[in-house]
C-alpha positions in Angstrom: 0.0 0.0 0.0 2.4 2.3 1.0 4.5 1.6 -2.1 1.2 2.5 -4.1 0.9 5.9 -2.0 4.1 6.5 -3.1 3.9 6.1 -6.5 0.2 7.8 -6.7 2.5 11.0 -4.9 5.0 10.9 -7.5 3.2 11.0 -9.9 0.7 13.7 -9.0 3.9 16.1 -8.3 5.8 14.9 -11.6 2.1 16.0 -12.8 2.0 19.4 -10.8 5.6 20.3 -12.3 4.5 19.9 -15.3 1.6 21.7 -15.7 3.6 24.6 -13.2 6.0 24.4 -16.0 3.9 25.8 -18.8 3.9 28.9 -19.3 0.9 31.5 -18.5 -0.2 32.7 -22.2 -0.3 36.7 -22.1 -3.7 38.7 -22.2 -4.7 40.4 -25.2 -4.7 43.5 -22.9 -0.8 42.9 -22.3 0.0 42.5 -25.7 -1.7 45.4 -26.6 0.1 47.5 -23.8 3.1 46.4 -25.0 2.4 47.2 -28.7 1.3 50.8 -27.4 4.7 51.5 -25.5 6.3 50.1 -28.7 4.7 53.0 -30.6 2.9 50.3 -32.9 0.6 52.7 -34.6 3.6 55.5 -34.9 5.3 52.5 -36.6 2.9 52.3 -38.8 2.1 55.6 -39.6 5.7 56.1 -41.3 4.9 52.4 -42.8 2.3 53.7 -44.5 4.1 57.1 -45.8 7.0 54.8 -46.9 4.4 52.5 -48.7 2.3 55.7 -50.6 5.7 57.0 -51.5 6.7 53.3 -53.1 3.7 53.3 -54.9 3.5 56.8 -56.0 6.7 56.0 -58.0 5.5 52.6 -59.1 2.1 53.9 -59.9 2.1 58.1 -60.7 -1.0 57.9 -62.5 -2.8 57.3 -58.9 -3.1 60.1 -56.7 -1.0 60.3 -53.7 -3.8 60.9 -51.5 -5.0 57.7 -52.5 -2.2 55.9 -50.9 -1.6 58.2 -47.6 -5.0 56.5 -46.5 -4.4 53.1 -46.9 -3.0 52.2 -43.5 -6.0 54.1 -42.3 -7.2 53.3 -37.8 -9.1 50.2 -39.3 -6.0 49.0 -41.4 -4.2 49.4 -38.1 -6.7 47.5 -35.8 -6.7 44.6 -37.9 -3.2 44.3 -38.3 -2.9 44.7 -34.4 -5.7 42.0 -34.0 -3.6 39.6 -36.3 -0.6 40.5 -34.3 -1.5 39.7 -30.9 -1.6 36.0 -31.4 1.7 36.0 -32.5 2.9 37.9 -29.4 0.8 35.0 -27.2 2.6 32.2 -28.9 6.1 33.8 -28.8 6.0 35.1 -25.3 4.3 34.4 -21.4 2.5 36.5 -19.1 6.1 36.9 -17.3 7.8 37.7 -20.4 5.4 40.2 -21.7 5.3 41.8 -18.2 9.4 41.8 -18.1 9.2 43.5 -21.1 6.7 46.0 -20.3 8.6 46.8 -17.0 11.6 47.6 -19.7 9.9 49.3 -22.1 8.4 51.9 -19.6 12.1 52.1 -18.3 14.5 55.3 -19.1 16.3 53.1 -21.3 13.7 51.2 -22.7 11.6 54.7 -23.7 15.4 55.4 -25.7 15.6 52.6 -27.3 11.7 52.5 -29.0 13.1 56.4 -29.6 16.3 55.4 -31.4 15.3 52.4 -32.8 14.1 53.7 -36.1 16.9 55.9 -36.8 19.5 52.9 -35.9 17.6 50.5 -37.8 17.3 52.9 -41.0 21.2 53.4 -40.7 21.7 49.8 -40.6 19.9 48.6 -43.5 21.3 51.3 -45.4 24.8 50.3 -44.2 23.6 47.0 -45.2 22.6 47.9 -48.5 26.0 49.9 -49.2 27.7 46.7 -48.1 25.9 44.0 -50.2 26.1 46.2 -53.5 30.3 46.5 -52.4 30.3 42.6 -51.9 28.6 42.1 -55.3 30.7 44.5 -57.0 33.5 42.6 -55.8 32.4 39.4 -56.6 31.4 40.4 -60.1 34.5 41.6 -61.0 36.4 38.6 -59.2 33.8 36.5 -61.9 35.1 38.9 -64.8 38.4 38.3 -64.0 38.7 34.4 -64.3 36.0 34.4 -67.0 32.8 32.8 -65.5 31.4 36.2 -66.7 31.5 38.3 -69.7 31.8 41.9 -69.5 28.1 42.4 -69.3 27.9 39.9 -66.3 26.3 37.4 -68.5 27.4 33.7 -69.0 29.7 33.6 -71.8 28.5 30.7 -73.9 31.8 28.6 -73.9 31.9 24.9 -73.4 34.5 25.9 -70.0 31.7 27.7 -68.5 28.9 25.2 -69.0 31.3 22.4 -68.2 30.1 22.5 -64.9 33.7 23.0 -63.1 33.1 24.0 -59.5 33.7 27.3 -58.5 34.9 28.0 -54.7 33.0 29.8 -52.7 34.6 33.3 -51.8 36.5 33.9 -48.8 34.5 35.5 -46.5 35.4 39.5 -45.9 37.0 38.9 -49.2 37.2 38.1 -52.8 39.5 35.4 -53.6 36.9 32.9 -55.4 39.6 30.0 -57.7 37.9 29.0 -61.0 
């Protein structure tokens, strides 16, 4: 009996850790706090002035007030509603409340402040750096012939011949043919 008792009592704690072990989901109400110190609809105000000014390019025989409106406070809500689940699989009730104790912080206010203006520099540092790397590459291609002049396949039988080309060093360009 008493080897049954113990057994039942292991296994109803082995249960009880278990279940203590999942996390608490977050409320809808914390996600959306956190998506309002986030600045979510600031966000997506300039996301939306980015997007009319795309278009307006792509598209000049629409009007650009046609486009300013099309992340209007509906758009908004319903990305917001499609968003919070996300936020409930991703993160618990602790996590979301850790982050809202950050995010309400000195620091945390600076970094949803700086945040666009560092990730703006980044991708454009990014951007400077790929078109440098392909540039490189490109020529390194030029150079042992994989390429024309154009950047187009020559048609020779030594380029088709399926020879192995090495991958570049990385920070560099010293691809063998």
């Amino acid at each position: 009996m008493r080897k049954w008792t113990g057994l039942g009592l292991t296994l109803w704690l082995a249960t009880g850790t278990a279940l203590a072990a999942t996390p608490k989901p977050p409320s809808e109400a914390q996600v959306r706090a956190l998506m309002d110190v986030f600045g979510v609809d600031r966000m997506l105000g300039q996301m939306n002035s980015q997007m009319a000014a795309m278009m307006q390019q792509q598209l000049p025989c629409v009007p650009a007030s046609y486009w300013q409106g099309f992340i209007d406070a509906k758009g908004a809500q319903e990305l917001t509603e499609r968003m919070v689940p996300i936020y409930q699989r991703h993160f618990s009730a602790a996590d979301i409340q850790g982050l809202l104790e950050f995010y309400r912080s000195p620091l945390g206010r600076k970094v949803v402040t700086e945040m666009p203006a560092t990730m703006a520099e980044g991708m454009k540092l990014g951007q400077e750096w790929g078109r440098e790397r392909a540039q490189a590459m490109l020529a390194e291609l030029q150079k042992s012939g994989r390429i024309d002049a154009q950047g187009r396949c020559p048609a020779s039988p030594a380029a088709t011949s399926g020879a192995k080309l090495a991958a570049p060093a990385s920070g560099g360009s010293s691809a063998t043919p």
